[in-house]
N, C-alpha and C positions, 0 to 999 in steps of 0.2 A: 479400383481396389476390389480385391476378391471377397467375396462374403465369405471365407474361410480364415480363421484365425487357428494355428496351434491343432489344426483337427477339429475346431468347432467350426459352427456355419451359423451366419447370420439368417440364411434360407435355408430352414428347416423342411424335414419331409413334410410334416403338416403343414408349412406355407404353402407348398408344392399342391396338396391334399384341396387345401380350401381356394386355394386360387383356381382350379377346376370346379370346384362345387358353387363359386361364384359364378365363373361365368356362366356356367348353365345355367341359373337362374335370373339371369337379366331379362329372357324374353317373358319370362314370365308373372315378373315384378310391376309395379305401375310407376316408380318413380324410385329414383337412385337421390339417395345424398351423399357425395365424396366429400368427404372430411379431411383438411387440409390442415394444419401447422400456421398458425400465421408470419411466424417468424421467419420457414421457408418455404412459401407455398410454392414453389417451381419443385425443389426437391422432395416435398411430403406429396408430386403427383401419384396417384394410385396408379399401380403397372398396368391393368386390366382395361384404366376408363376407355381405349379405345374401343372396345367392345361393345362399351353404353350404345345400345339401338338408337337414342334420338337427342339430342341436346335438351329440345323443349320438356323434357324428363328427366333432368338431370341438374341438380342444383348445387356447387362448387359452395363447399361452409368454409370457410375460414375461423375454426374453433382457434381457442386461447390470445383472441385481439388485449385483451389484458396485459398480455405478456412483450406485447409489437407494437410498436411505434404509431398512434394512431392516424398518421397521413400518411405511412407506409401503408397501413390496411387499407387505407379509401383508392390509394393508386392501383393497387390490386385488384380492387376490387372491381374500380371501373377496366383495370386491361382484360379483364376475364368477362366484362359484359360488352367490353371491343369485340370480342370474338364469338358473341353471340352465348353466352355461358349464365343462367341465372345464378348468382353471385350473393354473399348475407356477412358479415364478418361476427362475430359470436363468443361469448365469454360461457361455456357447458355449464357454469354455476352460478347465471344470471339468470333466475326467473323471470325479469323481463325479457332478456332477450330469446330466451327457450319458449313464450308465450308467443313473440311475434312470427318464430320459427312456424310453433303450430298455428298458428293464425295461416301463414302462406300456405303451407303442405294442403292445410281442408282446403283453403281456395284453389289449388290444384288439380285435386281429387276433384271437386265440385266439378271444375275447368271439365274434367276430360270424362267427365258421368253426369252430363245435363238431362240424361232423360233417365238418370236414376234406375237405371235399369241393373247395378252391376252393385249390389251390397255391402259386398267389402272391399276395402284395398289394401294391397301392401308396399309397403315402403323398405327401400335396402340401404343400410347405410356400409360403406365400403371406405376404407384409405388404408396408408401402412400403419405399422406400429406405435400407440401412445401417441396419436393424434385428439384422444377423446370422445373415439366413436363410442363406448361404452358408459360414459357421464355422459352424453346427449342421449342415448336411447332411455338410461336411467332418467334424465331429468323429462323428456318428452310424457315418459310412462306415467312418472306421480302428476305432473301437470296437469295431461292429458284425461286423467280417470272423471268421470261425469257423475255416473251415481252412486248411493251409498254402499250399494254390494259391491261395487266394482272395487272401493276401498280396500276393502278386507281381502283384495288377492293382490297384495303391489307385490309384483316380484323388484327384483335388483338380480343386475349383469356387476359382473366382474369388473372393480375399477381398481386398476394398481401403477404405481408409476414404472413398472416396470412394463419393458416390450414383451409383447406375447403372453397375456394370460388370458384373453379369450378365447377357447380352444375348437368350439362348435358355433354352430347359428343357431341363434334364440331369437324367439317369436314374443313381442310386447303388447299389447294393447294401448293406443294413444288417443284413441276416439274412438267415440259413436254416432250412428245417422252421417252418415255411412260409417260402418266401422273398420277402423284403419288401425294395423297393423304393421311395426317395425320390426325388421330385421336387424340381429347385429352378429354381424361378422368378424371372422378372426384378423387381425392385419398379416398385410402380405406384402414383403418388397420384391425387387428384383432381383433376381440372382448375382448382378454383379455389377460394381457403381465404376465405371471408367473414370468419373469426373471425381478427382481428390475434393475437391473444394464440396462437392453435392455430398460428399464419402462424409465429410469434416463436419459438416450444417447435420448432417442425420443423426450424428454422433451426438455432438451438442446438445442436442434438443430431444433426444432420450430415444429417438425412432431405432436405435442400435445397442444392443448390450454393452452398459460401459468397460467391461472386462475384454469384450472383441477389438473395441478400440486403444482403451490405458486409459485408465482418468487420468494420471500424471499429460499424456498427451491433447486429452481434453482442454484438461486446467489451462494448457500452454493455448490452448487456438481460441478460448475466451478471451484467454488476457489481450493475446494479439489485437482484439476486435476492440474490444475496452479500450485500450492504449492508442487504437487510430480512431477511437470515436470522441466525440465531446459529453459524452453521456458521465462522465466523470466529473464535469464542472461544478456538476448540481451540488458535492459534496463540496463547497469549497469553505462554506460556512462550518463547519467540523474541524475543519483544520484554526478557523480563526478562534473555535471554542476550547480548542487544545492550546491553542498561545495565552488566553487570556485564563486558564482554568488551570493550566497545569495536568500531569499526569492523574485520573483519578483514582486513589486510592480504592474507594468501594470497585470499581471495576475491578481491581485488577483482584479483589478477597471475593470477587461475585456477587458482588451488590452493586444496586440501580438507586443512588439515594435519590434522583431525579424525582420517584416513581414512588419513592417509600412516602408514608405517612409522616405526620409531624411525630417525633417520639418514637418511631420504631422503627427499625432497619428492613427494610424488605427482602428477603433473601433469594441469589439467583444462584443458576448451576452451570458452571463455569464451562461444562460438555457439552453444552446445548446448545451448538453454535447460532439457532434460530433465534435467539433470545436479543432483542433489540440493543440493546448495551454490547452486544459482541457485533452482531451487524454494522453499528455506528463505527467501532473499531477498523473492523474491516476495512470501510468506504474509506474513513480516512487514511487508512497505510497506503489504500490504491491511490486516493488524493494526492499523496504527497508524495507517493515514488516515481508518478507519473511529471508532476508538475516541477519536482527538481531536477526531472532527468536533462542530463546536457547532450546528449547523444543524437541523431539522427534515425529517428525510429522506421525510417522509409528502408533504411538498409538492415539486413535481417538478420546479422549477425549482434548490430547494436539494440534490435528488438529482443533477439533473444537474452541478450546479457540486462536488457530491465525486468524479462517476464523472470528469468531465475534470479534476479534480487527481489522480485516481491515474493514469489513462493515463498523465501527465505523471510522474510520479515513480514510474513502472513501467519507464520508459526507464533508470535506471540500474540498477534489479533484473536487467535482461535484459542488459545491456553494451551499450544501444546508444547511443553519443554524441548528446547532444541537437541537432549542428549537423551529423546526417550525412541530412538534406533530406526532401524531401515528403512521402515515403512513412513517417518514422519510426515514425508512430501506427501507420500499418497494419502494420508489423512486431510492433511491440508488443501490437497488436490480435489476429495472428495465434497469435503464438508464447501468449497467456493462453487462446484459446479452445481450444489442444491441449494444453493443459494440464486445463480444464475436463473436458473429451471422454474424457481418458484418467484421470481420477479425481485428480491430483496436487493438485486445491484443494476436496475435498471429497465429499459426497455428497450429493444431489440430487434429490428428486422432484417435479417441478415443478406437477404436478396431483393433486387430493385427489377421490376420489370420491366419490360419494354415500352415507351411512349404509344398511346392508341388515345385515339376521340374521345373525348367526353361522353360518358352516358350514365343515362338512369340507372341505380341499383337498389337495390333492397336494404334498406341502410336499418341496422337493429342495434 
C-alpha cells in the first residue's frame, strides 16, 4: 500500500526530517529503546533500527501488553531474546512496570560506565507512530525525578491518541548519579507498506491516520479478526442475562439501574459510547451475531455478509437511530474501533512470531 491517500501521505516531510535527525544521533546516544506495539510488534518495527550501532544497546519494549494477549507477549518476547535483542513487555501507565523499566536503563548505564568516568547519559527512545514512546518518556520523567527541586521542573511530552503530534526531540531528565537523560522522538514509518495485511495491523492499531485508511474499512478488518477469534466467548454470559432479563428498559432511556442507588435512578448518556451499559450492549450484539451465524466464515464473501449484519445491528447497541443519514456506519464504525484501541472488546495480538529457543527475558 502506498502511504498516499487522495493527495495526503502517511510519510510526511517531517517524518522524512526526523528520520535523518535520528539517525545521526545514534552514534552519539548510549542506549536506544524501540518502542513496539504489542499487538503488532513485527509491523510497529521502527524503519531506522538497522542503523542501531550495537544490539547490546538497544532494548526492544513492547509498550501497551495490556491491550495483547498475554502469552502472545511472553512468545515475543522470548523470539526477540532468540535473536539476541534485550526484550521488556510494558503497560506506559504502569508504575510498576515503568520502575522496573528504570531499574534496568541505571543497570545499563552503570554496565557500560564502571569507572564512572562519563557523568551523564543519554537515552533515545525511537518507534513509529502512537506506539507510546511519549507516555514512557512522560512516565520515566515523573518516576524518575530524585530530589525536591527536581519536582518543581516536571515537564510533559505530548501524549495524543493521535499519529504524529510529537513534532521535535525533547530532552527529559530520568535520573541522577549518573544523570541520565531521555530522548523523545517524533514517529516515523516507512514510506510504503507492500504487505496489505502489515498496511491493515497499522491501521488498526492507530500507527496510521484513520481517515488514510476509512474507518468504515477499519471496523470491517476488526470484525474479521473478532469473528475468526474465540475472544467473543467470554461474552456469552450477557446473552444468558438478556434471556433471563429481557430487554432493559433503563438502558435503552440511559440509565444503569444496575449501578444506581436504592431510590434513585442513576442517569447515563446514551452518546457516550464508553459507558459500561453500552459496552455490555455491544459485546452482546457481537455475541449473538457471531454465534447464530450459519454461514461458513472461512469464505469471504459469507464473512463479509456477517461483518455488514453486525455494523447493521451495532447501530442500536450505540443509540444511533438507523434513519439519522449517510454517515450512520461511519459513526458506528468509529465509536467500535475506540472501543477496540482502548481494550473494551478484548485482547489482541494480531501477529505470532516465529518458533526460537527458550530464553531469559526481562519479564515486567
Amino acid at each position: 500500500m502506498d502511504a498516499s491517500k487522495g493527495g495526503r501521505s502517511w510519510f510526511t516531510p517531517l517524518m522524512a526530517t526526523a528520520s535523518q535527525a535520528i539517525i545521526e544521533r545514534f552514534p552519539l546516544v548510549d542506549y536506544i529503546l524501540e518502542i513496539r506495539d504489542s499487538r503488532v510488534p513485527f509491523s510497529s518495527k521502527y524503519q531506522n533500527s538497522q542503523h542501531i550501532p550495537s544490539k547490546s544497546r538497544h532494548l526492544v519494549v513492547l509498550n501497551k501488553k495490556d491491550l495483547a494477549s498475554p502469552s502472545q507477549t511472553q512468545n515475543w518476547m522470548r523470539h526477540f531474546e532468540g535473536q539476541n535483542y534485550n526484550c521488556c513487555g510494558l503497560n506506559a501507565h504502569n508504575k510498576d512496570d515503568i520502575t522496573k523499566l528504570l531499574n534496568f536503563i541505571q543497570a545499563q548505564v552503570s554496565k557500560m560506565n564502571v569507572d564512572r568516568s562519563k557523568p551523564t547519559a543519554t537515552i533515545m527512545v525511537v518507534g513509529i507512530p502512537n506506539v507510546g514512546k511519549s507516555a514512557i518518556v512522560n512516565s520515566l520523567h515523573q518516576i524518575g525525578r530524585i530530589s525536591s527541586t527536581e519536582k518543581g521542573k516536571l515537564k510533559h511530552t505530548i501524549v495524543s491518541p493521535h499519529p504524529g503530534e510529537t513534532k521535535d526531540i525533547g530532552s527529559f531528565k530520568i535520573a541522577s548519579k549518573p544523570n541520565i537523560f531521555v530522548l523523545d522522538t517524533p514517529g516515523v514509518l516507512v514510506p510504503e507498506v507492500l504487505n496489505i495485511e502489515m498496511c491493515s495491523n497499522l491501521a488498526l492499531t492507530g500507527a496510521i491516520e484513520d481517515s488514510l485508511a476509512g474507518e468504515y474499512q477499519i471496523a470491517k478488518y476488526f470484525l474479521a479478526i473478532l469473528n475468526s477469534s474465540e475472544e467473543y466467548r467470554h461474552w456469552k454470559n450477557l446473552k444468558a442475562q438478556e434471556d433471563n432479563n429481557g430487554p432493559s428498559q433503563n438502558h435503552l432511556l440511559g440509565r444503569d439501574s444496575d449501578s444506581a442507588e436504592p431510590g434513585r435512578k442513576k442517569r447515563q448518556y446514551p452518546t457516550d459510547h464508553t459507558q459500561d451499559f453500552i459496552v455490555k450492549d455491544v459485546r452482546r450484539v457481537l455475541y449473538n451475531t457471531i454465534s447464530t451465524f450459519q454461514g461458513n466464515l472461512e469464505h469471504e464473501s459469507q464473512m463479509m455478509r456477517l461483518i455488514e449484519s453486525q455494523l447493521l445491528a451495532l447501530l442500536e447497541a450505540f443509540r444511533i437511530p438507523p434513519d439519522s443519514g449517510n454517515d450512520k456506519l461511519h459513526r458506528v464504525s468509529t465509536k467500535l474501533i475506540n472501543l477496540y484501541r482502548t481494550g473494551r472488546l478484548g485482547h489482541y495480538t494480531l501477529e505470532t512470531p516465529l518458533p526460537t529457543r527458550d530464553q531469559h527475558t526481562i519479564v515486567i
